[in-house]
C-alpha positions in Angstrom: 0.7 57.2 35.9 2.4 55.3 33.2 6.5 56.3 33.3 8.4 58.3 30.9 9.3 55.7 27.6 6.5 53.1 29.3 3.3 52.5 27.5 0.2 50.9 28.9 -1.0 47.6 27.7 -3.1 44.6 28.6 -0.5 42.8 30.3 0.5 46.4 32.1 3.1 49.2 31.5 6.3 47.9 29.0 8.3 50.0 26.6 7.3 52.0 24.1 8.9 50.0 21.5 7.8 46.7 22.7 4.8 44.8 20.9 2.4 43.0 22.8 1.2 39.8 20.7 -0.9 36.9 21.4 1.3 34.0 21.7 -0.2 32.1 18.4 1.1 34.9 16.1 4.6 34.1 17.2 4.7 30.6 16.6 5.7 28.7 13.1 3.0 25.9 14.0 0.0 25.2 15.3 -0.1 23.8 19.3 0.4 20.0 19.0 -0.9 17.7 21.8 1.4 14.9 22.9 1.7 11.1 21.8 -1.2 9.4 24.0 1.2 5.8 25.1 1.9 4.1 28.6 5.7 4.6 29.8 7.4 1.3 29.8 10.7 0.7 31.6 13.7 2.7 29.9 16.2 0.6 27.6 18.6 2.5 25.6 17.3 1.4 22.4 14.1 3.0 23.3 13.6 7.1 23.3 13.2 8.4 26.8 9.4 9.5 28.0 9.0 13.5 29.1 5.8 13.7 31.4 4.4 16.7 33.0 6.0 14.6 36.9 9.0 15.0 34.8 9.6 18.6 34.4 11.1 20.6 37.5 9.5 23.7 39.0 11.7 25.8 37.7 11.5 24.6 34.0 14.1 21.2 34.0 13.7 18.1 32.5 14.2 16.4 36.2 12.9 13.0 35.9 13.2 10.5 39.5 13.1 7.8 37.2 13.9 7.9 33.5 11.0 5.7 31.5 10.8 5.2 27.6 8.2 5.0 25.2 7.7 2.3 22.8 4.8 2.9 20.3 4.9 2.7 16.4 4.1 6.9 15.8 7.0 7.7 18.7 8.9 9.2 16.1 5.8 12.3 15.4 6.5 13.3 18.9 10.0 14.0 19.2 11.1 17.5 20.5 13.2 19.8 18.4 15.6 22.2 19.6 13.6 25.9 20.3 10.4 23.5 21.5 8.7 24.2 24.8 6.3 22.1 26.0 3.4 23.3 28.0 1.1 21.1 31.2 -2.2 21.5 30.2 -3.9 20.2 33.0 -3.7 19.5 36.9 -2.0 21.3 39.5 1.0 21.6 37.7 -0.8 23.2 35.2 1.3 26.2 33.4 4.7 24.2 33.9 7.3 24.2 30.9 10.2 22.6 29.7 12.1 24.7 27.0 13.9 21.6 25.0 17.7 20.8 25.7 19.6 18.8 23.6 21.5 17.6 26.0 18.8 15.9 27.6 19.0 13.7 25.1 15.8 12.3 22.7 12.8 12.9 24.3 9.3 11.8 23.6 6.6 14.3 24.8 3.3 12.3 26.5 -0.3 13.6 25.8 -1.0 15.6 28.9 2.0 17.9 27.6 1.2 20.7 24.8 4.2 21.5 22.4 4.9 24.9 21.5 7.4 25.9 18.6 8.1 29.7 18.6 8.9 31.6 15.3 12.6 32.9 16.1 12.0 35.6 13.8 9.9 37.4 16.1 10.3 35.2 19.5 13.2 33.4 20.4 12.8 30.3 22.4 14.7 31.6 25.3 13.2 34.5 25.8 9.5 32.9 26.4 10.9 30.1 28.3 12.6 32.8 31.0 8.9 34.9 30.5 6.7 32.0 31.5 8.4 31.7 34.6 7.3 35.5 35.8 4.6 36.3 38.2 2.8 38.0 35.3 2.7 34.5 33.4 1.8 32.7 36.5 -1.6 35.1 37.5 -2.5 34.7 33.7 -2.3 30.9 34.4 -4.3 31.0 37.4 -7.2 33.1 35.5 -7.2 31.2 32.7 -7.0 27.4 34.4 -10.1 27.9 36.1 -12.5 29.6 33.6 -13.6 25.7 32.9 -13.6 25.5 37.0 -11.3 22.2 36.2 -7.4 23.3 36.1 -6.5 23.0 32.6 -5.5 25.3 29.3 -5.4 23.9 26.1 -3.8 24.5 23.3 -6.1 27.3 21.7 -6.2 29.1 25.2 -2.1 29.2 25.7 -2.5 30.4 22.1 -4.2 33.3 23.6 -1.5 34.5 26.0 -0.4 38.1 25.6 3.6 38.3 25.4 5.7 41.3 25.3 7.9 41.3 22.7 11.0 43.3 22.1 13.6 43.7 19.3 15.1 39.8 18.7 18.4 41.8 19.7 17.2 42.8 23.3 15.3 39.4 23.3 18.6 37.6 23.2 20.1 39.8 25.5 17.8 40.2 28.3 17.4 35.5 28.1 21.4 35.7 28.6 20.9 38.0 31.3 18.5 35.4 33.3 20.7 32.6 32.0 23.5 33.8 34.0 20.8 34.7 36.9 19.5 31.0 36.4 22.9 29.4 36.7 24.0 32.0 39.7 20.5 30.7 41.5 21.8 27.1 40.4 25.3 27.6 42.5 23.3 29.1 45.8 21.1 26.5 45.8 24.2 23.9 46.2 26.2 26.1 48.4 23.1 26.7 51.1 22.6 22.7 50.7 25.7 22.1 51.8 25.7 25.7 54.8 22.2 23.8 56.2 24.1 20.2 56.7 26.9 21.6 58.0 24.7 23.4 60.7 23.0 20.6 61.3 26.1 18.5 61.9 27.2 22.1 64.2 24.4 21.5 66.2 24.5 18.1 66.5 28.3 18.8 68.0 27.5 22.0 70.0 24.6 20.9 72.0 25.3 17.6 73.1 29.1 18.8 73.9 30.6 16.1 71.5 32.2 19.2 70.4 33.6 22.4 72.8 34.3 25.5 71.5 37.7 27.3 72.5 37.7 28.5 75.8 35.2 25.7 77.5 35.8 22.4 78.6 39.7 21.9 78.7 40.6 18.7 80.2 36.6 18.0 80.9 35.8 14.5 80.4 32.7 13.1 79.4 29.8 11.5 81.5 26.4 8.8 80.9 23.2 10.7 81.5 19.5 10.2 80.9 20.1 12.5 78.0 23.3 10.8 76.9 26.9 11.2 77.1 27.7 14.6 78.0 30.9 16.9 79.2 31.4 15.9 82.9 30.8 19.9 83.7 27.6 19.8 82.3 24.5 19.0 84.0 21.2 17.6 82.7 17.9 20.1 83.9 14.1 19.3 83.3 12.5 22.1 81.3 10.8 23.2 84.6 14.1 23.9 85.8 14.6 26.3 83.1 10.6 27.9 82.0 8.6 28.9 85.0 5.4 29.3 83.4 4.0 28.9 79.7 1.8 31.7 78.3 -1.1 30.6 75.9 -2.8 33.6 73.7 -6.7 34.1 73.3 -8.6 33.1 70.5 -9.4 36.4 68.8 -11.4 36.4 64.9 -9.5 38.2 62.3 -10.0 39.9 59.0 -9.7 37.7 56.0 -6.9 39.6 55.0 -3.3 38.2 55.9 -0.9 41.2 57.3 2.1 39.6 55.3 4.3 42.6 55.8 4.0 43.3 59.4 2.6 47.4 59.3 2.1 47.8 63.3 -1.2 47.3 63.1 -3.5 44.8 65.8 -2.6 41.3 64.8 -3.1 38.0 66.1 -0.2 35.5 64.9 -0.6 32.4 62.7 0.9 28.9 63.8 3.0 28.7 61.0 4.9 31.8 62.5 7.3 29.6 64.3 8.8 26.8 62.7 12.8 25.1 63.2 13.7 28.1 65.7 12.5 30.7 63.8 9.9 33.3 64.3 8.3 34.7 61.4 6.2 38.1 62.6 5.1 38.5 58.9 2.7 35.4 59.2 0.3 37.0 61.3 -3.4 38.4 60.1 -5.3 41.8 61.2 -7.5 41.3 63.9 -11.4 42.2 63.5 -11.8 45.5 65.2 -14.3 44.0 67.0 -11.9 41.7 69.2 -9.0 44.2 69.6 -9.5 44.8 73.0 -9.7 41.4 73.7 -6.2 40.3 72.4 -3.3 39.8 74.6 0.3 38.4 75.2 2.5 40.2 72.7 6.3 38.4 71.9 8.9 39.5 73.9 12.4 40.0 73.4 14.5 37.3 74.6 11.6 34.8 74.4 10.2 31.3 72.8 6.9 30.9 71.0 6.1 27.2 71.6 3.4 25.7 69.3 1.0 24.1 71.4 -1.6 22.7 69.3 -1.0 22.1 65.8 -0.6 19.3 62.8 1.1 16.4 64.0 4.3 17.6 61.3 4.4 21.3 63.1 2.8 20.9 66.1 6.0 21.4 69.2 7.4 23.8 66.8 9.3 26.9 68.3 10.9 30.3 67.1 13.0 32.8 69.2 11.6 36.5 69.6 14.0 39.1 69.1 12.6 42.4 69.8 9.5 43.6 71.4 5.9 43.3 69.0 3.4 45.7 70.6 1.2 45.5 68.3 1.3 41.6 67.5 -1.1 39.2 69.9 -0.7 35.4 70.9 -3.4 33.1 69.6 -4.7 30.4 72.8 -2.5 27.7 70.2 1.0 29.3 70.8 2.8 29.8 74.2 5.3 32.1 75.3 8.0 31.3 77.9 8.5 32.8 80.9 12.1 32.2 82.1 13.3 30.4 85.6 15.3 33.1 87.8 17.0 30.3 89.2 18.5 29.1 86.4 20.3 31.0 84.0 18.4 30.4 79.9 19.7 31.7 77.0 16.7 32.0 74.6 18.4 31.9 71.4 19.9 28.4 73.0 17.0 27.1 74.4 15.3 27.7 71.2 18.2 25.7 69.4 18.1 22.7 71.4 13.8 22.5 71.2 14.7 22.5 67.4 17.3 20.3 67.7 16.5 16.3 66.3 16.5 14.2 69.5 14.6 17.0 71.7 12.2 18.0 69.2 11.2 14.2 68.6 11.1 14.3 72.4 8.7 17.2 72.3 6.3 15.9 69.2 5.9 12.2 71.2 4.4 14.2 74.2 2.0 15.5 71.8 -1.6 13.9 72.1 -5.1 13.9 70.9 -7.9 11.5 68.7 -7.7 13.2 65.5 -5.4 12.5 63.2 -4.9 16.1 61.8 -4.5 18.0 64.8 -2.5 17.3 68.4 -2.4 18.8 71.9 0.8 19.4 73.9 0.2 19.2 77.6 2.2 21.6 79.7 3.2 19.0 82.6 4.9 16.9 79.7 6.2 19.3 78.4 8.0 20.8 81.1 9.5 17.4 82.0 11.5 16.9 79.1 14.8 16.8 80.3 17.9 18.7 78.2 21.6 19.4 78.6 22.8 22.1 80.1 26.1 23.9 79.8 27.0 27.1 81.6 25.8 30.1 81.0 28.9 31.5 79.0 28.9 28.8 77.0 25.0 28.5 76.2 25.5 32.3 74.6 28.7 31.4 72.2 26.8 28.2 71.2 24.2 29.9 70.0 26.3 32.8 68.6 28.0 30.6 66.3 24.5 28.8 65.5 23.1 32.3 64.7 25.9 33.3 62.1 25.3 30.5 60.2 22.0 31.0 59.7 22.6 34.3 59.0 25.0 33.4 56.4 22.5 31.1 54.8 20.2 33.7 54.8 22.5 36.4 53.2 22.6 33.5 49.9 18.8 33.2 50.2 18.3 37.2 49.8 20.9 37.0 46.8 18.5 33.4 44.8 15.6 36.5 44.8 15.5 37.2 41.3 12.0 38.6 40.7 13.8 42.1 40.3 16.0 41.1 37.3 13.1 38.5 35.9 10.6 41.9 35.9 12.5 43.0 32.8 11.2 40.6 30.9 7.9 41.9 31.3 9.4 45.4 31.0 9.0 46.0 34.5 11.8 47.3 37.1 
């Protein structure tokens, strides 16, 4: 059911006074491939080199070294402002760079495809912001692997369908993304800066280099096996803290991934827990077959440990919030099972397994012959030996260690764009 003012098309519902054109009527020339040279070292009397390593993911000329070009026909290849240049092949495949002047002369190399839109019926900005939609990106991954080798060439990108509205709304809706762009831009910095200030919190908090108000007055500090700690502070093997470790079952699942978590019987992925976190989303539906079979779900006020993994993820933990009936352990991922001895904040715990030192101190344990997958062992794990503050003061540490994150993750939900990008496409 197409909406009131919407019309259906090939690239899907837009307005009713939008065209839909193949990108090759819009242009003033014809796709031109680039120069075919070797990079050379930049000089400044040289023009600078714009390779397909060169452009950013998100459409920036982003070079890790600037290179040059020196060849007699470098002058045929220079970009113009309102030129876009195109990857034609490999994985980067679909990337664009819409020229900047203020990036300076820039020579475009032969893996590159230059595109020069007709302003008169699409302006530069506004196909620069469209090929960086999800629509753009599924007709990329159709059309790269007709051949069964990533790659579109100039003739094929000619073929793309874009929507094109009035030049006025064209204008208005690539200011609109502009601003989006630049807003995305600031984030970005901003939760840079909010992640290396938690990391320098933690780095503080749980090695008591720093106390928060209310813990520690007049405390002095004291050598351990873990380091130098607050003298009231004592040092406890994980044993001390986790009476048992829970491993899943191994369970076969559909082949489709449950990305947004519907209640239904699933068995959890690995890469559900990663730097403290627990992801329920990455789980997949488990065949009905083996249902009955699954068991362990997370619990509130727990740890999923991962047992068995990649030598990069494998130790990896994420604290459990709520209850998840209806999500099941695989036999690679442990749940804890708290000491009553001992008092364990979770949300703590959790912090100081993802914390530098211990987690390094948890990957070494790791063993196994193949170099793509290691084994932890329960005994070593459990003797690891952590820091251990009070009970009180386990709970605000990790308070303050939570509202940071949930500060950074408040800027993440704000960088989502797709919403405002979709009206590009004509799309809410």
């Amino acid at each position: 059911m197409v909406r009131e003012g919407y019309k259906q098309t090939e690239i899907g519902a837009v307005p009713q006074e939008w065209e839909v054109q193949p990108l090759r009527t819009a242009l003033r020339t014809a796709p031109k491939y680039g120069i075919n040279a070797a990079a050379v070292p930049y000089e400044g009397i040289l023009p600078a080199y714009i390779r397909i390593t060169d452009i950013s993911d998100d459409g920036h000329f982003s070079p890790n070294k600037l290179v040059g070009v020196d060849h007699r026909d470098s002058s045929q290849y220079f970009l113009e402002e309102g030129d876009l240049v195109f990857a034609r092949t490999g994985a980067s495949v679909g990337k664009s760079y819409l020229y900047k002047p203020q990036d300076g002369k820039l020579v475009y190399a032969g893996f590159l495809i230059r595109l020069q839109p007709d302003p008169n019926i699409l302006l530069p900005d506004f196909l620069s912001q469209y090929v960086q939609t999800a629509a753009y990106w599924n007709w990329v991954q159709v059309m790269s692997m007709r051949s069964g080798q990533p790659g579109i060439n100039g003739n094929e990108y000619g073929q793309l369908l874009v929507p094109i509205p009035s030049a006025e709304e064209q204008r208005a809706i690539a200011a609109t993304l502009s601003d989006v762009d630049a807003l995305i831009a600031a984030l970005d910095k901003l939760i840079a800066k909010q992640r290396h200030l938690k990391t320098a919190t933690m780095q503080q908090l749980l090695t008591g280099k720093k106390r928060l108000p209310g813990f520690g007055e007049g405390k002095g500090y004291k050598q351990t096996e873990v380091g130098v700690i607050p003298e009231d502070w004592d040092v406890k093997h994980l044993s001390q803290l986790i009476s048992n470790l829970e491993a899943g079952v191994s369970v076969n699942s559909t082949d489709e991934e449950n990305n947004e978590y519907e209640n239904e019987p699933s068995v959890l992925k690995t890469s559900s827990v990663f730097n403290g976190k627990f992801s329920p989303n990455e789980c997949k539906r488990i065949a009905a077959r083996d249902i009955r079979r699954a068991k362990l779900n997370p619990q509130k006020e727990a740890i999923i440990i991962s047992r068995m993994n990649t030598p990069a993820l494998v130790g990896e933990c994420g604290y459990v919030g709520e209850n998840y009936n209806d999500l099941f352990l695989p036999d690679r991922l442990w749940i804890t099972r708290f000491s009553k001895e001992n008092y364990v904040s979770a949300k703590w715990l959790s912090c100081i397994l993802s914390y530098g030192h211990f987690k390094k101190a948890i990957k070494d344990t790791a063993t196994g012959t193949s170099g793509s997958m290691k084994n932890i062992a329960k005994s070593a794990f459990l003797q690891i030996s952590v820091p251990y503050p009070g009970g009180e003061e386990q709970r605000a540490i990790a308070t303050v260690l939570s509202d940071m994150d949930a500060a950074i993750s408040a800027r993440l939900c704000c960088m989502n764009s797709s919403s405002v990008r979709g009206s590009v496409a004509g799309t809410e």
